[in-house]
Each structure stands twice: as structure tokens, then as C-alpha cells.
N, C-alpha and C positions, 0 to 999 in steps of 0.2 A: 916251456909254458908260454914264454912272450909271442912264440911262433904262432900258436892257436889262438892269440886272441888276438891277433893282425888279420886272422884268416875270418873271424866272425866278426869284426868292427861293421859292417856295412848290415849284417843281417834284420838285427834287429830295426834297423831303417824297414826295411824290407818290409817284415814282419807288422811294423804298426801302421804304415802307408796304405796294404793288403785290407784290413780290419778298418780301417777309415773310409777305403773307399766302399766296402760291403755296408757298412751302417750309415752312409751317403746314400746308396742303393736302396736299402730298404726303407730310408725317410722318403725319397722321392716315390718309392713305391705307394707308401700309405696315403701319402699326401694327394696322389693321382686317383686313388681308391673313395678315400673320403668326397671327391668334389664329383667323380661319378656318383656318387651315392647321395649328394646334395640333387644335383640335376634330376637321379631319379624323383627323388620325394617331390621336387617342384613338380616334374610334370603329374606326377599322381596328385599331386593339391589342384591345378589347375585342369585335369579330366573332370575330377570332383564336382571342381566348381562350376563347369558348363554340364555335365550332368544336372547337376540339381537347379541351375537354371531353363534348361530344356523341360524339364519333368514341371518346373512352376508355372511354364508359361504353357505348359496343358493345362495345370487344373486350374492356371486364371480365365481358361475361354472354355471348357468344356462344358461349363454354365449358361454359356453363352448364347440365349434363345436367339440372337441374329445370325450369329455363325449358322447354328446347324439349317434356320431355315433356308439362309444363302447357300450354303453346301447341297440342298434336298432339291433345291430351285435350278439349281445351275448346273451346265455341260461341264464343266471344268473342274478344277480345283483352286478351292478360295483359299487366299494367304491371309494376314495378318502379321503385323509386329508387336511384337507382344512386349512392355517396360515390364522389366525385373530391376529388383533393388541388391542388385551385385554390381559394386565399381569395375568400369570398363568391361562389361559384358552386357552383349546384346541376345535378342532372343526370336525370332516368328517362328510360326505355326501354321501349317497345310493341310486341310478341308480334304478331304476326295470320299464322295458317295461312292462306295462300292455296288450296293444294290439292295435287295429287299430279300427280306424271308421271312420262316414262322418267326413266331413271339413265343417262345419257348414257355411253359409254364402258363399261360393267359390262355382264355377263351379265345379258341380257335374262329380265325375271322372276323374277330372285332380288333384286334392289334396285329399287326407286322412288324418286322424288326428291321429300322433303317441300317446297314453296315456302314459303317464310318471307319475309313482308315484317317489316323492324325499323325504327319512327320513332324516331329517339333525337333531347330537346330538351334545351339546356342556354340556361341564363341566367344572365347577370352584369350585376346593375344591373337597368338601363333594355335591356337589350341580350339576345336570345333569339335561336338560331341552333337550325333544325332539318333531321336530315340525314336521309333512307331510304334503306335499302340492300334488295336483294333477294336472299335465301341461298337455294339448294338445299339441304337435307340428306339422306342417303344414309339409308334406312330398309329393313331386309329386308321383303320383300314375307311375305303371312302364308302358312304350309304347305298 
């Protein structure tokens, strides 16, 4: 009997060393898991928030009776900086007259419909979100 338990003195060393380093392994695991998973959720907050900065700083200028007549007037494409009230994020917006067509629904002939493409980009950080939208404006046709 003394013989077999000279011969297992060392095992259970073995045995809990094995099991320490497996549950070592899987806290490093989690702990790797969790901080990807933090990273995700920031960058989806910070898309977010140059999203909805982008999209504001359309509807602060699509109002805008000087834009669209600079845009109707002009060979180019007119910019703009647009202030939003998101910390460390900025915002402008870009004009370009695409062209003219019917006024869908109105008396033929007496309105047209200006095509207005508008790129609005916003950034925060490391992080830029750009959104196009495509507007008809309603314009009398000329006498």
C-alpha cells in the first residue's frame, strides 16, 4: 500500500495545476470577449451620432431660400458648414442642381420640378457618416 501512494504523490499536483490553467484560459477568454464587445457598442454609438448629425444638418438648411437659390443659380455645387449641437462633432452640406422636370401632380406648365441632390457628412472622432438625399423643388416655370 506505501508503494502506490509514492507512485501518486505528484499526480494530484498535476491534476490542479491542469484545471488552473483551463479556468486562467477561459477568464482571459471572457475578458477579451467583453472589451470587443465594448469597442463594438462605441463604434455603433458614435455611427449613431454622426448619423443624426448628418440628417440635422439637412433639415437645418433645406429651408434654406438662399441655398436652394445659390444652388438653381450656380455651375457648381454649393457647400455649407452646418453648427450642430453634438460635442465634438462637425457637420456641412452640398447643393448640386441636378436638372429640371414635370411637377408631378400640379398644372402642367405652370411648375417644374428643380432636382436637388444634397450630401450632408458629419464626423465625430475617427468616425464620418455620409448620407444623400434626393429633393424635388416645385419652381414656376418662366411667363
Amino acid at each position: 500500500m506505501n508503494k502506490s501512494l509514492q507512485h501518486q504523490q505528484g499526480v494530484s499536483l498535476l491534476v490542479s495545476m491542469v484545471i488552473l490553467i483551463l479556468i486562467t484560459l477561459i477568464g482571459v477568454t471572457a475578458l477579451k470577449s467583453a472589451s470587443v464587445e465594448e469597442q463594438m457598442a462605441s463604434n455603433l454609438y458614435q455611427k449613431n451620432v454622426t448619423f443624426q448629425a448628418s440628417e440635422s444638418a439637412v433639415e437645418n438648411t433645406i429651408m434654406n431660400q438662399g441655398i436652394l437659390t445659390n444652388t438653381l443659380s450656380s455651375a457648381g455645387p454649393v457647400s455649407t458648414d452646418v453648427p450642430v449641437n453634438i460635442p465634438n462633432t462637425s457637420a456641412s452640406v452640398q447643393y448640386m442642381f441636378v436638372g429640371t422636370g414635370p411637377a408631378i401632380g400640379y398644372t402642367q406648365g405652370v411648375f417644374s420640378g428643380a432636382r436637388l441632390m444634397i450630401t450632408s457628412t458629419a464626423q465625430n472622432g475617427d468616425t464620418r457618416t455620409r448620407t444623400v438625399h434626393g429633393v424635388v423643388r416645385l419652381i414656376p416655370n418662366p411667363q
